[in-house]
Every structure is written in structure tokens, then in C-alpha cells.
C-alpha atoms as an extended CHARMM CRD file, in Angstrom:
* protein
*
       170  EXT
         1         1  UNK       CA              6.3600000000      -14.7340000000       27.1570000000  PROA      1               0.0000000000
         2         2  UNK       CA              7.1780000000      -11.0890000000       26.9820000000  PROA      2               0.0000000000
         3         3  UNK       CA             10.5570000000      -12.3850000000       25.4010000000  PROA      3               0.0000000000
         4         4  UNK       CA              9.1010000000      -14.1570000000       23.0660000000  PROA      4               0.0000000000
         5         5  UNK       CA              6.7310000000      -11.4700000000       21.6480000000  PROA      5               0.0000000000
         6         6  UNK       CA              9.6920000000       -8.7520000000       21.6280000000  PROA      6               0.0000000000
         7         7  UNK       CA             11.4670000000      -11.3220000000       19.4400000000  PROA      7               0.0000000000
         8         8  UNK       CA              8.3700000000      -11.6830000000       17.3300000000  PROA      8               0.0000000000
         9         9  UNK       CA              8.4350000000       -8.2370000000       16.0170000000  PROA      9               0.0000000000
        10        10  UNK       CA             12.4020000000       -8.2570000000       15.7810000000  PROA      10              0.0000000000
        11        11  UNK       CA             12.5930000000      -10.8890000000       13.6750000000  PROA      11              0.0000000000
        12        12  UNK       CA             10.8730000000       -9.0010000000       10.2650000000  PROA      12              0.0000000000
        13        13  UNK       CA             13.2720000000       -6.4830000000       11.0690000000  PROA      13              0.0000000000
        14        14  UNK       CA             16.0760000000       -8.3520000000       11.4750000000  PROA      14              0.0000000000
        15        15  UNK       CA             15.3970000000      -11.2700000000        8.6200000000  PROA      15              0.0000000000
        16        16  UNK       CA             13.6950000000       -8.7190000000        5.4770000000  PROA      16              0.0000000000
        17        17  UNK       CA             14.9740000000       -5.0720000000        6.8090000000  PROA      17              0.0000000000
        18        18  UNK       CA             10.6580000000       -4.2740000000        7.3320000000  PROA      18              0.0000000000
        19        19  UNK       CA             10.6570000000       -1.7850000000        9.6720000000  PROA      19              0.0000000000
        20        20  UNK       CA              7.2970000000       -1.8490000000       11.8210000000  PROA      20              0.0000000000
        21        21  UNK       CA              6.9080000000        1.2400000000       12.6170000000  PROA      21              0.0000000000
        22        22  UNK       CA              4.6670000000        4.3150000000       11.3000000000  PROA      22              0.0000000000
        23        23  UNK       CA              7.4600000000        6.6760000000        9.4040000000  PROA      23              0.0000000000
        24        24  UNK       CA              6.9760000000        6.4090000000        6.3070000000  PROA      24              0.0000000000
        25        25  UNK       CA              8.3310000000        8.7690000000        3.9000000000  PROA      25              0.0000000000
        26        26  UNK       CA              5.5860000000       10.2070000000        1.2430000000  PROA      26              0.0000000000
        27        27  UNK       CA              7.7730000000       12.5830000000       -1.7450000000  PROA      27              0.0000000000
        28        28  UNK       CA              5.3260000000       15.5540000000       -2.5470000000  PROA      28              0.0000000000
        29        29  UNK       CA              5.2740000000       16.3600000000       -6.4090000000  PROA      29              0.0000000000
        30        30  UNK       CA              7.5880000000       19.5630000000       -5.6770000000  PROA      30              0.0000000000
        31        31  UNK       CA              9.8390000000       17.3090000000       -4.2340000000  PROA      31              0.0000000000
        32        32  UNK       CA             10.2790000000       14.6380000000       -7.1720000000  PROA      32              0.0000000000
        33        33  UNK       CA              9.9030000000       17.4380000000       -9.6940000000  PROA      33              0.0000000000
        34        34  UNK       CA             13.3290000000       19.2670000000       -8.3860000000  PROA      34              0.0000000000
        35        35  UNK       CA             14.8690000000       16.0170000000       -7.5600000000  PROA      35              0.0000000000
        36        36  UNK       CA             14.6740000000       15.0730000000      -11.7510000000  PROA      36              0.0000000000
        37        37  UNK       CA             15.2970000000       18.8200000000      -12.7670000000  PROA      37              0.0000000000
        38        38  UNK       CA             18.9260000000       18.4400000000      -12.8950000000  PROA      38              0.0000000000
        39        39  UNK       CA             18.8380000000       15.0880000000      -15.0260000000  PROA      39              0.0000000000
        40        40  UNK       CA             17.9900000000       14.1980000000      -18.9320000000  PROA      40              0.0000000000
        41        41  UNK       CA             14.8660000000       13.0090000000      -18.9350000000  PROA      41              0.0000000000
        42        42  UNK       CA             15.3310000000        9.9270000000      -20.5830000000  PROA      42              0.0000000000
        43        43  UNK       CA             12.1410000000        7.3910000000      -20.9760000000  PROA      43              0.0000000000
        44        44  UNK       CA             14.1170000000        4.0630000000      -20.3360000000  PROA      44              0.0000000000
        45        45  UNK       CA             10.8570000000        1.8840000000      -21.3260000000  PROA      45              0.0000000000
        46        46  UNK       CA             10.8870000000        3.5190000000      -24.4950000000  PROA      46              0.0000000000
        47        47  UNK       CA             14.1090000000        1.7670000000      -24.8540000000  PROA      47              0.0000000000
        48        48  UNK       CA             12.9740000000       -1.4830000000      -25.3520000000  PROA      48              0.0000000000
        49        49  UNK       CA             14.8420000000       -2.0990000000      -28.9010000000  PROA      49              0.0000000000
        50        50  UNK       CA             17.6350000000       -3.6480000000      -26.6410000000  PROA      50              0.0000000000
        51        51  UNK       CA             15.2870000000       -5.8500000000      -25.1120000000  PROA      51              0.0000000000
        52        52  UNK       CA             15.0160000000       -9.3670000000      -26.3540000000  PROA      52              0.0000000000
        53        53  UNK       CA             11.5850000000       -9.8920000000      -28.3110000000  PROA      53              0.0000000000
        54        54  UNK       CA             11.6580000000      -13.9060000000      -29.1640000000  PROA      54              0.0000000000
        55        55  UNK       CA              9.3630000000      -15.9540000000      -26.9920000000  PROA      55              0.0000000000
        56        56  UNK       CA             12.3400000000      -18.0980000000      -26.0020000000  PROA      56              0.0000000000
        57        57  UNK       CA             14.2090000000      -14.8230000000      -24.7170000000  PROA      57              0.0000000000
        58        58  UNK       CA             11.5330000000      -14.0870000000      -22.9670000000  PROA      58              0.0000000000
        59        59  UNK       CA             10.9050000000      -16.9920000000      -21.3670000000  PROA      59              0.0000000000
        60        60  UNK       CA             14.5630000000      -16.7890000000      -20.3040000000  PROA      60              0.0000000000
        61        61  UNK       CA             13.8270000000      -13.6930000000      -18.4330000000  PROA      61              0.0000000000
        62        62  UNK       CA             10.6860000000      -14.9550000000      -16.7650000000  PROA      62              0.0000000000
        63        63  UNK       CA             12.7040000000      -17.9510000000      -15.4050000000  PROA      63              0.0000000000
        64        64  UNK       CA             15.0250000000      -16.0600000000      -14.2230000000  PROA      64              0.0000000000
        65        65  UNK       CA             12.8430000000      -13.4380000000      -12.4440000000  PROA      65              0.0000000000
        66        66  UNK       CA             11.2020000000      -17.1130000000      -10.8700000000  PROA      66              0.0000000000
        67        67  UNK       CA             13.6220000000      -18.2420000000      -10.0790000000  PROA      67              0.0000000000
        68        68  UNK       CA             15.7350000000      -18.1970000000       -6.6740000000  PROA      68              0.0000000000
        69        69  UNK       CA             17.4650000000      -15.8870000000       -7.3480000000  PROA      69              0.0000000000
        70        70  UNK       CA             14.8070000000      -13.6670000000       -9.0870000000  PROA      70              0.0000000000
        71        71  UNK       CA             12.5570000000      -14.7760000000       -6.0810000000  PROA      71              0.0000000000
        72        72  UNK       CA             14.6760000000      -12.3670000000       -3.8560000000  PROA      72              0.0000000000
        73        73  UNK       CA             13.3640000000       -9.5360000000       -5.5780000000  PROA      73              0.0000000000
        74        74  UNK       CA              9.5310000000      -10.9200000000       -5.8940000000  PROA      74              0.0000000000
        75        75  UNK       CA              9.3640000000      -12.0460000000       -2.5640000000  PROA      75              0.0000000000
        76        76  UNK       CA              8.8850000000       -8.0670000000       -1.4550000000  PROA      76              0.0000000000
        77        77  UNK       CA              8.7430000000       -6.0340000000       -4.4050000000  PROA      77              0.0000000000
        78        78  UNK       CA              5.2400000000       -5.8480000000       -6.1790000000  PROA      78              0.0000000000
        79        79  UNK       CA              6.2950000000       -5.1120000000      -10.2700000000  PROA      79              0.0000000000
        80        80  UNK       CA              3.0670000000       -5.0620000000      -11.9910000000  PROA      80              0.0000000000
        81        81  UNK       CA              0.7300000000       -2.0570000000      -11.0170000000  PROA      81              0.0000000000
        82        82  UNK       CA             -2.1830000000       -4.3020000000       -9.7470000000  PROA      82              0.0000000000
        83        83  UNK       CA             -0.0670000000       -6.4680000000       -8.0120000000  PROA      83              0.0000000000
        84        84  UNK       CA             -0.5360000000       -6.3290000000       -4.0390000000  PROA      84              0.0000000000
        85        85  UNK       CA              1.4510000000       -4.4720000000       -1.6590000000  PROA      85              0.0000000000
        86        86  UNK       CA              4.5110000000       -6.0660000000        0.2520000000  PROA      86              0.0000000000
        87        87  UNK       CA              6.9040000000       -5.0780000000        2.4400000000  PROA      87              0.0000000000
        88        88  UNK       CA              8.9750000000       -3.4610000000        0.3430000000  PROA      88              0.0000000000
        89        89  UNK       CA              8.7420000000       -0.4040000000       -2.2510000000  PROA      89              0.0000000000
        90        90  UNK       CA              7.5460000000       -1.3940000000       -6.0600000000  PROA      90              0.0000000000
        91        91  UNK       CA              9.4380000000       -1.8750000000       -8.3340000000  PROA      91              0.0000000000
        92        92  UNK       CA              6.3690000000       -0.6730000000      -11.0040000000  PROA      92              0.0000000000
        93        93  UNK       CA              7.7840000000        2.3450000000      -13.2380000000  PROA      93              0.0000000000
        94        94  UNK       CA             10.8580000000        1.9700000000      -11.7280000000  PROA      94              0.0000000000
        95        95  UNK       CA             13.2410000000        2.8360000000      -13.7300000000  PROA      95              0.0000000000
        96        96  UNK       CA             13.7940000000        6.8180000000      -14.1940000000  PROA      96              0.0000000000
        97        97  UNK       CA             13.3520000000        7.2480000000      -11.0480000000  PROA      97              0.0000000000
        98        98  UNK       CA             15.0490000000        8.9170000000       -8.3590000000  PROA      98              0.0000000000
        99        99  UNK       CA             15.6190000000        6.1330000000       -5.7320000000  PROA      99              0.0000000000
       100       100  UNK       CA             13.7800000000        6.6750000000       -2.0580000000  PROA      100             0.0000000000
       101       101  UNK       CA             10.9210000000        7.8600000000       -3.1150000000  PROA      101             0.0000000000
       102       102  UNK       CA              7.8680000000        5.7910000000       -3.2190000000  PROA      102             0.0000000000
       103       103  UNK       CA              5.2040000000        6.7360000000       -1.0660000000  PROA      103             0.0000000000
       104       104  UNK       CA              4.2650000000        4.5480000000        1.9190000000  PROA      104             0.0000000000
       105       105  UNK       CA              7.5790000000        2.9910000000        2.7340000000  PROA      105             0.0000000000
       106       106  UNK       CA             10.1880000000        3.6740000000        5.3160000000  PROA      106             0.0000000000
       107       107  UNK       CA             13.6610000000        4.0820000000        3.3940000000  PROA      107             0.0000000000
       108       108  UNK       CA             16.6270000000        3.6050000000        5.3660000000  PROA      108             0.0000000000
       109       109  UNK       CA             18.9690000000        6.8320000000        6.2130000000  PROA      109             0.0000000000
       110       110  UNK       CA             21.2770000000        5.0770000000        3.5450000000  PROA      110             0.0000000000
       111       111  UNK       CA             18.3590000000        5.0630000000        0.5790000000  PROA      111             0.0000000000
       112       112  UNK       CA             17.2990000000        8.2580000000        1.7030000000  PROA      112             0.0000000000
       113       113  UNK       CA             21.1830000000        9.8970000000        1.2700000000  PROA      113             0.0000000000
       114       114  UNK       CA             21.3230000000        8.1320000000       -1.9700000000  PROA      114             0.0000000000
       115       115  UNK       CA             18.4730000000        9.7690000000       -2.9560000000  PROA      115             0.0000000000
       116       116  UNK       CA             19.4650000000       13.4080000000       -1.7330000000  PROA      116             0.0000000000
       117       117  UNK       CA             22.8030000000       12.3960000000       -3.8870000000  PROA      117             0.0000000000
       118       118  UNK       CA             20.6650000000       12.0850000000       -6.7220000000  PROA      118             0.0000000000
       119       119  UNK       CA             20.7510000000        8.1450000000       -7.2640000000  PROA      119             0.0000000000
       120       120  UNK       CA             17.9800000000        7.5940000000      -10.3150000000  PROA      120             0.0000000000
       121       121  UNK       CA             17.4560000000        3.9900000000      -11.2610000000  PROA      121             0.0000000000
       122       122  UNK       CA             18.3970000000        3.1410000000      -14.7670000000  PROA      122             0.0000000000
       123       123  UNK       CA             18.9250000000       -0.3930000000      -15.5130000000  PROA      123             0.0000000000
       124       124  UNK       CA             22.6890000000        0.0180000000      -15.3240000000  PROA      124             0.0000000000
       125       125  UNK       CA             22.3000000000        1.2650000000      -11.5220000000  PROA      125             0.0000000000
       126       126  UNK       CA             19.5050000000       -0.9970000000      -10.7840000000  PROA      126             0.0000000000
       127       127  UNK       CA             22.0800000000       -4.0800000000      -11.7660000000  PROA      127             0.0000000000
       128       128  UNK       CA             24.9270000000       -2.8920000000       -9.8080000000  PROA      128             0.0000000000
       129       129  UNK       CA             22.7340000000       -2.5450000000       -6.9480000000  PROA      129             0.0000000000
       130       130  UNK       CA             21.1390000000       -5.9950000000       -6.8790000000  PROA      130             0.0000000000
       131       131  UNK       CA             24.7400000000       -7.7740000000       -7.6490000000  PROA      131             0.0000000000
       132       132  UNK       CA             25.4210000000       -6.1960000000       -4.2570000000  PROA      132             0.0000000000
       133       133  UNK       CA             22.9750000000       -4.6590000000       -2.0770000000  PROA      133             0.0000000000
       134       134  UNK       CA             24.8380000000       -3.7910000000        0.6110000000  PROA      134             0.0000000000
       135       135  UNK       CA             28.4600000000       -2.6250000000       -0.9770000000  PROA      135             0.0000000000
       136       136  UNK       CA             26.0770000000       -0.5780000000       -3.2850000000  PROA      136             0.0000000000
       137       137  UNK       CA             24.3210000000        1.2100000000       -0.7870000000  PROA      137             0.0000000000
       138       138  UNK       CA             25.6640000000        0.4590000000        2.6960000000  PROA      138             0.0000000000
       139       139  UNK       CA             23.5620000000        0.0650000000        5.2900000000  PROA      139             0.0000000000
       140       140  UNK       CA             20.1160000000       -0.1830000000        3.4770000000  PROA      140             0.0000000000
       141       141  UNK       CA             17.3690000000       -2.1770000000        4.8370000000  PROA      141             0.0000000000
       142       142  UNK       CA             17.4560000000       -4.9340000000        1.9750000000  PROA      142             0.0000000000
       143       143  UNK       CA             18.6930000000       -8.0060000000        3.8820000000  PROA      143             0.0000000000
       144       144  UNK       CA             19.7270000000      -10.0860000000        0.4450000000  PROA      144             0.0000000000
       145       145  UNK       CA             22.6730000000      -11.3430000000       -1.1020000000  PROA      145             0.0000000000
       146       146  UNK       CA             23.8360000000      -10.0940000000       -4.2510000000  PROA      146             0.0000000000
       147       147  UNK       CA             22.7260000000      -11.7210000000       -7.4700000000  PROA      147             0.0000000000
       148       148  UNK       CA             26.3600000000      -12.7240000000       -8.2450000000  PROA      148             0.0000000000
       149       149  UNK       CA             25.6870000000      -13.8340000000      -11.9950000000  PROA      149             0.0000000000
       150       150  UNK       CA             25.6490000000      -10.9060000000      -14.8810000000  PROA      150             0.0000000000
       151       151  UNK       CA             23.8380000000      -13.1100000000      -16.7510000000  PROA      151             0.0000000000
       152       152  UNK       CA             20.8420000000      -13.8770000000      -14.2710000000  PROA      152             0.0000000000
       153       153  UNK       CA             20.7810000000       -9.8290000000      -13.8000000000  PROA      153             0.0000000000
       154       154  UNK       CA             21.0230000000       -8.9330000000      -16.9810000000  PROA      154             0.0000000000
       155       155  UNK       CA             17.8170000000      -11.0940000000      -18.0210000000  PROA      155             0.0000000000
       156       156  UNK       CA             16.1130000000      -10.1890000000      -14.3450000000  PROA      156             0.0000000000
       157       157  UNK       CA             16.7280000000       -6.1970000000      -15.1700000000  PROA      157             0.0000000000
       158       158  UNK       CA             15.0280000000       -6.8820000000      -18.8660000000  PROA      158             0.0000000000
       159       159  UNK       CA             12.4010000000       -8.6020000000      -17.1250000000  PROA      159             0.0000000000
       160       160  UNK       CA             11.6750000000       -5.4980000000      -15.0900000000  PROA      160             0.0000000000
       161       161  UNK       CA             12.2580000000       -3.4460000000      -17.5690000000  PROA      161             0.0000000000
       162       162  UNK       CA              9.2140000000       -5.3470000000      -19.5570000000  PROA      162             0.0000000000
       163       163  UNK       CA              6.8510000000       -5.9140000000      -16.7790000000  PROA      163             0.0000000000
       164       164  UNK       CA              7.1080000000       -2.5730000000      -14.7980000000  PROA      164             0.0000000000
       165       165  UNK       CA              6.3850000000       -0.6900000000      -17.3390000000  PROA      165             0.0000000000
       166       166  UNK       CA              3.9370000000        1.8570000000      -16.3110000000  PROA      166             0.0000000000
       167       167  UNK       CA              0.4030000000        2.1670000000      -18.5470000000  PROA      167             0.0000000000
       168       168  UNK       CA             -0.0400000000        5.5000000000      -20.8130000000  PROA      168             0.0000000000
       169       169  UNK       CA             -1.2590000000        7.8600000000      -18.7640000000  PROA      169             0.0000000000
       170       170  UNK       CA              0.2540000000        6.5750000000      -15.2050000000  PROA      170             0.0000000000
């Protein structure tokens, strides 16, 4: 019985990366404020002329982002800012930001190097990291495959890039 339990709280670990116990990291505003210093401040979601705007395009990216391969990220990312919380960071206002950083989650050693090395998520960084996770950033906690298609990326990063925008005055 005692087995069976200890394999109980293994398995999150060992199938999604969650990591049960209570370290999480919380990044004071000192913190994030020298961590961007050093960088252009560049408002990615103001961007958004690259973005497709046609309701088929879209609909491209939100069948992407449902589908299996999208469903990797859903499955433990929240993206929109009233979504709920899951077992892994949100991806809401994402990109700008220096990686390792939301509050609440425990970040692996690797995510929190990455982030001492100044790793901010753009989209270009944010699709080299989910067409290989681990290669990327070795040893991080996300326990996917790689998104393999540029294609499928490309229309799940727009898709983020749409949907995780924060509201004016977040």
C-alpha cells in the first residue's frame, strides 16, 4: 500500500514535470525590473500587423492551438487572464518577458539559469522552445515532445500572441 501511494505522487512528477512540493519561486518587482533593464523594451502585442486578421486565418490558429498538438500547451498552461490555474506557469502576457518568472510556480534549476542568462520570450524564442523543449532548455520540467511542424508553431505562437494579450492597464 505504502508503494502504491509513493508511486501516486511520483507519477505527476514523472508524467507532466509538476513538482509537489512548496518552493515556489515569487520574482519581486526589483527583481523583474533589473532583469528587463538591459533589453529594448519592445511591446510584442503591439506587433500584431504580422498577425493574420481574416476569420479563416484565424480559425487556422485556433485549430491548431486545439488541436493535439496545441493541446500540449493547453493541457497546463492557462492563456487567457481569467482562465484557471494549472500546473504549469501562464502563458497570459507572455511574451516580453523574461522566462522563470511567474509567481507561484516552481521553475526547474534549468528555467531558472535561463532566466539569470537573460532568456525573454519573444515569439521567435517561444517557437524554438516548443519545437524542442528539452534541446532548448535541457533539463526543464516540461515533459513534451517538440511541436515538430513550423507551420503548426507558427499559427500556435500567433494564437498566443492574440489570446495572451494582457488588458490595458495589466
Amino acid at each position: 500500500m505504502a508503494m502504491l501511494i509513493g508511486i501516486a505522487f511520483y507519477l505527476p512528477f514523472l508524467i507532466f514535470g509538476a513538482f509537489p512540493y512548496n518552493t515556489k519561486t515569487n520574482t519581486n518587482p526589483n527583481e523583474l525590473s533589473q532583469l528587463t533593464e538591459d533589453i529594448d523594451s519592445i511591446d510584442f502585442y503591439a506587433m500584431n500587423e504580422f498577425l493574420p486578421s481574416s476569420p479563416e486565418e484565424i480559425q487556422k490558429e485556433i485549430d491548431a492551438f486545439e488541436s493535439w498538438e496545441g493541446g500540449k500547451c493547453r493541457f497546463c498552461h492557462a492563456v487567457k487572464s481569467d482562465d484557471r490555474d494549472r500546473m504549469a506557469p501562464t502563458l497570459y502576457g507572455i511574451f516580453g518577458r523574461p522566462a522563470g518568472v511567474e509567481n507561484n510556480y516552481t521553475y526547474s534549476d534549468a528555467l531558472i539559469n535561463m532566466k539569470d542568462n537573460g532568456l525573454i520570450w519573444t515569439p521567435e524564442t517561444l517557437d524554438a522552445f516548443i519545437s524542442d523543449p528539452s534541446n532548448y532548455i535541457p533539463d526543464n520540467r516540461m515533459r513534451v515532445q517538440g511541436i515538430k511542424d513550423s507551420e503548426t508553431r507558427k499559427l500556435i505562437v500567433n494564437y498566443l500572441m492574440r489570446e495572451s494579450k494582457p488588458n490595458i492597464g495589466e
